[in-house]
FIDO-466055 format. One record per residue (C-alpha): residue in three letters; y, z, x. Coordinates in pm, whole numbers. Layout:
FIDO-466055
PT  aa      Y      Z      X
PT Ala      Y      Z      X
...
This chain:
FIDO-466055
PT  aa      Y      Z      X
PT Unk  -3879  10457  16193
PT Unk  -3572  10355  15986
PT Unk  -3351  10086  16052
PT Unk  -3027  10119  15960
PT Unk  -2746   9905  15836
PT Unk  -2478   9714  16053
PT Unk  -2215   9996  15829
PT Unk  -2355  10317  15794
PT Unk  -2122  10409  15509
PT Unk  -2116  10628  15153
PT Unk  -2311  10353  14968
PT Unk  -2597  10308  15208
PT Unk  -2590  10722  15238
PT Unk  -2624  10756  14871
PT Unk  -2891  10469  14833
PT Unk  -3130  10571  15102
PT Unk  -3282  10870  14941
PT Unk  -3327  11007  15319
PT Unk  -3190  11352  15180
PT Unk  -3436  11411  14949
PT Unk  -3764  11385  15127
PT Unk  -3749  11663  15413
PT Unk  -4053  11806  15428
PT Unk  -4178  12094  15715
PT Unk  -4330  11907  16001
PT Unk  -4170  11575  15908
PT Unk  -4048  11313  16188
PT Unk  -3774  11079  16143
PT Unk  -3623  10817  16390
PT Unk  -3355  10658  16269
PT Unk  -3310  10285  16446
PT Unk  -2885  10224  16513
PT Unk  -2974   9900  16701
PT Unk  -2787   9685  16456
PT Unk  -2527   9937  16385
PT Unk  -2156   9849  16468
PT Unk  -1977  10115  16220
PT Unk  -1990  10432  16102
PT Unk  -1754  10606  15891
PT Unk  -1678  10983  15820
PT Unk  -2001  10949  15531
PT Unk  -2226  10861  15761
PT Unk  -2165  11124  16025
PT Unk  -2149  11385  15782
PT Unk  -2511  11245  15663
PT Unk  -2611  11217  15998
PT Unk  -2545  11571  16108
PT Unk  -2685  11678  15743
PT Unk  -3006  11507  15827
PT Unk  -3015  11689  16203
PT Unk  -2988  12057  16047
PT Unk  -3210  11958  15751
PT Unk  -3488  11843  15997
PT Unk  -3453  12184  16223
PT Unk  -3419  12387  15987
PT Unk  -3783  12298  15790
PT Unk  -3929  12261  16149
PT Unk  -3909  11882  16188
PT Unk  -3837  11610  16459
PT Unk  -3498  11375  16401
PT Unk  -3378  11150  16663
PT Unk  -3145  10904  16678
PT Unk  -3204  10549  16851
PT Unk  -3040  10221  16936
PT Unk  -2714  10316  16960
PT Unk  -2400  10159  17103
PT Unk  -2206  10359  17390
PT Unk  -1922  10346  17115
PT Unk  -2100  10468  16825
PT Unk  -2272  10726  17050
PT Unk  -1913  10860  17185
PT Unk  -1807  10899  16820
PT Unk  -2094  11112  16749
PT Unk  -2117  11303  17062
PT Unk  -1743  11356  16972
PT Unk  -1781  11477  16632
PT Unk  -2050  11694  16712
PT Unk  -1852  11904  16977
PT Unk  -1552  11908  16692
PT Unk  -1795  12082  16430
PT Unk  -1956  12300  16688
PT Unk  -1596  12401  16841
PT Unk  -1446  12467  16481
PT Unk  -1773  12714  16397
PT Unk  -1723  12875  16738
PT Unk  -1355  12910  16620
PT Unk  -1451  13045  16274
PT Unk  -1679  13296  16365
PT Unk  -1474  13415  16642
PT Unk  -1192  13455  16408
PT Unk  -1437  13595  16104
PT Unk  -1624  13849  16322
PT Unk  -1218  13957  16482
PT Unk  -1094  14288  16376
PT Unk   -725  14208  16434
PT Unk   -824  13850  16234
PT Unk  -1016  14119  15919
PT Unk   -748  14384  15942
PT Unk   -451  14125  15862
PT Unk   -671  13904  15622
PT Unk   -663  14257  15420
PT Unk   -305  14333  15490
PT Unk   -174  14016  15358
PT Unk   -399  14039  15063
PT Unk   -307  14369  14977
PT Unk     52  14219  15006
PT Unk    -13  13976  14763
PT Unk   -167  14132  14527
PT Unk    114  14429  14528
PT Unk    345  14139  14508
PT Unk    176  13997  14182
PT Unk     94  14294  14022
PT Unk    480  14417  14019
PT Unk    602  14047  13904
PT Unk    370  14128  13638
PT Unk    521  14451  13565
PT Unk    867  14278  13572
PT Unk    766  14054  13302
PT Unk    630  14300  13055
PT Unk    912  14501  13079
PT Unk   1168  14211  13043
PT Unk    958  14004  12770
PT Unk    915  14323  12611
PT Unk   1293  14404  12589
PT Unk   1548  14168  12690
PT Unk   1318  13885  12595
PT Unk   1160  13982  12277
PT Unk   1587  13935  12157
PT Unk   1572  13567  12292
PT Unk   1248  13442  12184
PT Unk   1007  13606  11963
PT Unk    682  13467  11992
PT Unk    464  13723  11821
PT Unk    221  13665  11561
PT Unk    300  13851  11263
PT Unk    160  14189  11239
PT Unk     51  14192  11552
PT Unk    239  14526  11623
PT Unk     83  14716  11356
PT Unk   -255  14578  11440
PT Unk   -220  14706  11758
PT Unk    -92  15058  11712
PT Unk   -409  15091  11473
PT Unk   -624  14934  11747
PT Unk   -486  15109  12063
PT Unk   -390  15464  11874
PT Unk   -515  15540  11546
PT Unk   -875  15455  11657
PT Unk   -851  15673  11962
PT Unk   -756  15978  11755
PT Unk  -1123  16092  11684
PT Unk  -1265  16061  12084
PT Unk   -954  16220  12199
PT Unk   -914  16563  11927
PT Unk  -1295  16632  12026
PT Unk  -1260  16562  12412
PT Unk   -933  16780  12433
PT Unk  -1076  17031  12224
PT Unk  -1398  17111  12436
PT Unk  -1204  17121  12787
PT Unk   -973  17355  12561
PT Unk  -1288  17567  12553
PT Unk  -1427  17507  12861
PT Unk  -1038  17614  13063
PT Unk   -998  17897  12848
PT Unk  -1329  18028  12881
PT Unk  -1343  18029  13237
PT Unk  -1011  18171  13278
PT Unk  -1097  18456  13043
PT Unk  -1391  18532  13230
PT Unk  -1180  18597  13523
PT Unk   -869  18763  13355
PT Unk  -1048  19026  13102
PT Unk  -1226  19167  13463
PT Unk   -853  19250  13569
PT Unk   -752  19348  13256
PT Unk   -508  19058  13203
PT Unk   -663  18870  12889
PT Unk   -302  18814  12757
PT Unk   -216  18588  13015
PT Unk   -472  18347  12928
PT Unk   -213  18232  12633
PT Unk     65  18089  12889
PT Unk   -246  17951  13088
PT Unk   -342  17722  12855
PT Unk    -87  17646  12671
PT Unk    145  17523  12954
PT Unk   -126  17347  13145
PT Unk   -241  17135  12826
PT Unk    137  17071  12758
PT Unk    246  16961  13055
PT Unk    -70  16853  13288
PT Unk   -390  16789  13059
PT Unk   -281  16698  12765
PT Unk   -102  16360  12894
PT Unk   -351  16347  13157
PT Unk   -667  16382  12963
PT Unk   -536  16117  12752
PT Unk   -433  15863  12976
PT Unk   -770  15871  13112
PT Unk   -898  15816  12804
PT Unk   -698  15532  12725
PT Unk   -727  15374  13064
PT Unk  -1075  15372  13012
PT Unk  -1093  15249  12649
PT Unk   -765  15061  12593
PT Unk   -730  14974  12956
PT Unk  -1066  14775  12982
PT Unk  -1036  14676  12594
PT Unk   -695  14472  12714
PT Unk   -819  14339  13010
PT Unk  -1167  14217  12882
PT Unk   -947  14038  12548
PT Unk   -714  13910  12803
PT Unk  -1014  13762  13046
PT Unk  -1201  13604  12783
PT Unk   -878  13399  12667
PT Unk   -769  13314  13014
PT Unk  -1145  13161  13074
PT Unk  -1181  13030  12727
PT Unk   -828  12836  12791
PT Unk   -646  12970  12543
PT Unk   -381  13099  12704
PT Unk   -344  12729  12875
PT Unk   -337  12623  12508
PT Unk    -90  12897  12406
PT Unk    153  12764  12745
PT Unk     79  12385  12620
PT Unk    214  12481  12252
PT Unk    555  12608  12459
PT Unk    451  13008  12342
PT Unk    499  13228  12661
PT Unk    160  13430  12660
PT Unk    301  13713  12805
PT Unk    518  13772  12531
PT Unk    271  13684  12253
PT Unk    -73  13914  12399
PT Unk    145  14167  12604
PT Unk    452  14278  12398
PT Unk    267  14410  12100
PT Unk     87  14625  12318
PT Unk    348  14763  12546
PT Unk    501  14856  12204
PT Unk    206  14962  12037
PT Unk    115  15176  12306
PT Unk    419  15283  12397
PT Unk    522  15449  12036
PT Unk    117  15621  11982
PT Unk    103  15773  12313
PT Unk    309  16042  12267
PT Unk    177  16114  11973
PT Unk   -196  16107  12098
PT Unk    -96  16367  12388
PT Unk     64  16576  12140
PT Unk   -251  16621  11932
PT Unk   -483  16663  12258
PT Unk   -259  16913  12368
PT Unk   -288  17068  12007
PT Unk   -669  17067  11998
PT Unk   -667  17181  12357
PT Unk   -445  17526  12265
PT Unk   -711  17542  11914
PT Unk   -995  17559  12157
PT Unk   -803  17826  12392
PT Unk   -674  18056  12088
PT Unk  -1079  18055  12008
PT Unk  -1178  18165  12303
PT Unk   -924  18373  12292
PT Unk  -1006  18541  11927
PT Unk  -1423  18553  12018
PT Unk  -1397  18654  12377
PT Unk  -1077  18912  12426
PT Unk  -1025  18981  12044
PT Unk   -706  18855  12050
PT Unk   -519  18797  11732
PT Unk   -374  18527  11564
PT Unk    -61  18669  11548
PT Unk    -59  18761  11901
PT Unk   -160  18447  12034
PT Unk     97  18264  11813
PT Unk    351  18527  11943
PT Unk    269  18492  12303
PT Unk    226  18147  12274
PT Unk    600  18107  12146
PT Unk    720  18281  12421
PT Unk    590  18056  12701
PT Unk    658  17701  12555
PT Unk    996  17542  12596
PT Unk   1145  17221  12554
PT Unk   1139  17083  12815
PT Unk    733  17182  12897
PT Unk    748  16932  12583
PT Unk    970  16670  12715
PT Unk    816  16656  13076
PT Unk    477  16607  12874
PT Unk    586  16307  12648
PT Unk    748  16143  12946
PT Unk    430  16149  13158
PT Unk    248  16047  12857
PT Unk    492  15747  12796
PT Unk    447  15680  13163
PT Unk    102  15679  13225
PT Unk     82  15445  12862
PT Unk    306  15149  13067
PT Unk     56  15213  13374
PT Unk   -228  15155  13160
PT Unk   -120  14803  12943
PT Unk     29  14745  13279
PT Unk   -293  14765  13471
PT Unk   -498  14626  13189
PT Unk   -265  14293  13184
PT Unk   -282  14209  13511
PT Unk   -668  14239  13581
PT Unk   -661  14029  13259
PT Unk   -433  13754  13368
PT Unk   -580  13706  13714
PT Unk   -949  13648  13600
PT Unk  -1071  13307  13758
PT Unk  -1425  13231  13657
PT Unk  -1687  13276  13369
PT Unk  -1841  13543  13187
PT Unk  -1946  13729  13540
PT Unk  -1551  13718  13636
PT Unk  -1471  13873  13309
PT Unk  -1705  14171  13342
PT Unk  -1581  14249  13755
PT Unk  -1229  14229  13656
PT Unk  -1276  14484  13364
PT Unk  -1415  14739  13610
PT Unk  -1196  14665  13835
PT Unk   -942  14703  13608
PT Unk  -1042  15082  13440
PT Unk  -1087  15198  13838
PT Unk   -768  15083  13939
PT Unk   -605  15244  13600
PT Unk   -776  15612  13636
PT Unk   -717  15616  14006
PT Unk   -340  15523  13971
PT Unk   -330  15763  13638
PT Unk   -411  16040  13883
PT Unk   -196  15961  14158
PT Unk    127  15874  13987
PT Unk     32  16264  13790
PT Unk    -36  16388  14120
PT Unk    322  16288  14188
PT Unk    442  16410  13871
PT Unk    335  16741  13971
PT Unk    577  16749  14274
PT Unk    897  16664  14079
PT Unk    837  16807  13740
């Protein structure tokens, strides 16, 4: 038996060590004989020690008590048991779940286009007022974001090149319609998989790339430190991007969709013996400008989607080195499923 003090308050609770010791099969009676106060500490020790106790099997009792004290406990104990009643009633509701996910899909739609409203702004109206950009930073970028994505997207394009064609010719030499496979290919990789390929490429390397650089500032605190110095971080990490982005991804769809029709016009000259002439002719005949011009506008599209994306899975990172990691996932699913969708889309209009 323990004898407590006339105030059972934060000091005593931190000074009896009572916490510590709770062993299975223990027994504790705790003597409130000379006890004439007990503040919010103290019950929240007392009801600490109860749970403790049952949970490793034990025996706590309380004893000695004055009808006042032992109203404020009684009290407090139907509070806490009322409010878990209430929280698991509300937790374990599927109206309660089914609008906790509504209103969190509302605000994250709600962040995530504020975020798009300030890329676009500080990258254009902005970037007039107040240029906060390191120097060079554009340049480093585009070499970064484009010219070392070159290499991984040529080879990619060129094999599903192959692989279309191929397939297609299979199909088309049994009818005796191997010419066709000329305006197969080479409208589909102008207008569907060359953007497409390579915005999926990108989401997955420049997409994650962005948002794991972003993370790591936002839990190393730089981008508090940039915000302390009176630099707008937005402007400074996510302008050079949008630009550099924004200017190499039309390019980069251009040369998948060139490496794409070199892998159909071989296929083309091994399986139907199909010359180069003939391809180039019928190949001339099918493209147009504006197969081109749907193709670099879905490319420049899908590039704002992707820094977009990348940007806000970066900025919204709260945690350490485990936060950094979920967020980049999170952030290359998000950026090939909406990719897909918004070419999905594409494909209706264009």
């Amino acid at each position: 038996m323990i004898k407590a003090p006339p105030t059972l308050d934060r000091s005593w609770v931190a000074a009896c060590g009572l916490l510590g010791g709770v062993k299975p099969g223990n027994r504790l009676t705790l003597d409130l004989s000379d006890t004439v106060r007990v503040d919010s500490a103290g019950v929240c020790f007392l009801e600490l020690l109860r749970r403790m106790y049952r949970e490793q099997g034990g025996e706590f009792n309380l004893q000695g008590a004055n009808p006042r004290i032992a109203n404020q406990l009684a009290d407090e104990k139907k509070t806490v048991a009322a409010s878990a009643a209430a929280n698991t009633t509300a937790k374990d509701g599927p109206v309660q779940r089914v609008g906790s996910a509504t209103a969190e899909a509302l605000g994250t739609s709600v962040s995530a286009l504020s975020m798009l409203a300030e890329m676009f702004y500080w990258s254009t109206i902005g970037f007039f007022k107040r240029q906060n950009i390191k120097k060079g930073a554009l340049y480093e970028q585009m070499y970064q974001l484009g010219y070392k994505a070159v290499g991984i997207i040529a080879l990619l394009s060129f094999l599903i090149g192959i692989v279309l064609s191929l397939q297609s010719a299979k199909q088309l030499k049994t009818l005796g319609m191997g010419i066709f496979l000329v305006p197969l290919i080479g409208i589909t990789m102008i207008r569907q998989m060359g953007p497409l390929l390579t915005a999926i490429i990108l989401a997955g390397r420049t997409g994650s790339a962005t948002t794991a650089e972003i993370a790591t500032m936002v839990v190393g605190e730089e981008v508090d430190a940039l915000r302390a110095m009176g630099v707008n971080p937005m402007q400074y990490i996510m302008a050079p991007k949008f630009w550099a982005i924004s200017l190499t991804m039309p390019l980069l769809s251009i040369i998948a969709t060139a490496t794409g029709i070199l892998g159909g016009y071989i296929i083309a000259y091994l399986y139907l013996d199909m010359t180069s002439s003939m391809f180039m002719r019928e190949l001339a005949k099918v493209i147009k400008l504006e197969h081109i011009l749907a193709g670099c506008f879905k490319s420049m599209v899908f590039a704002w989607l992707i820094i977009w994306i990348g940007c806000y899975f970066g900025f919204r990172v709260r945690g350490g080195a485990e936060a950094v990691g979920r967020e980049t996932t999170s952030s290359v699913v998000a950026g090939i499923f909406i990719i897909i969708v918004a070419n999905a889309l594409f494909s209706f209009v264009m």
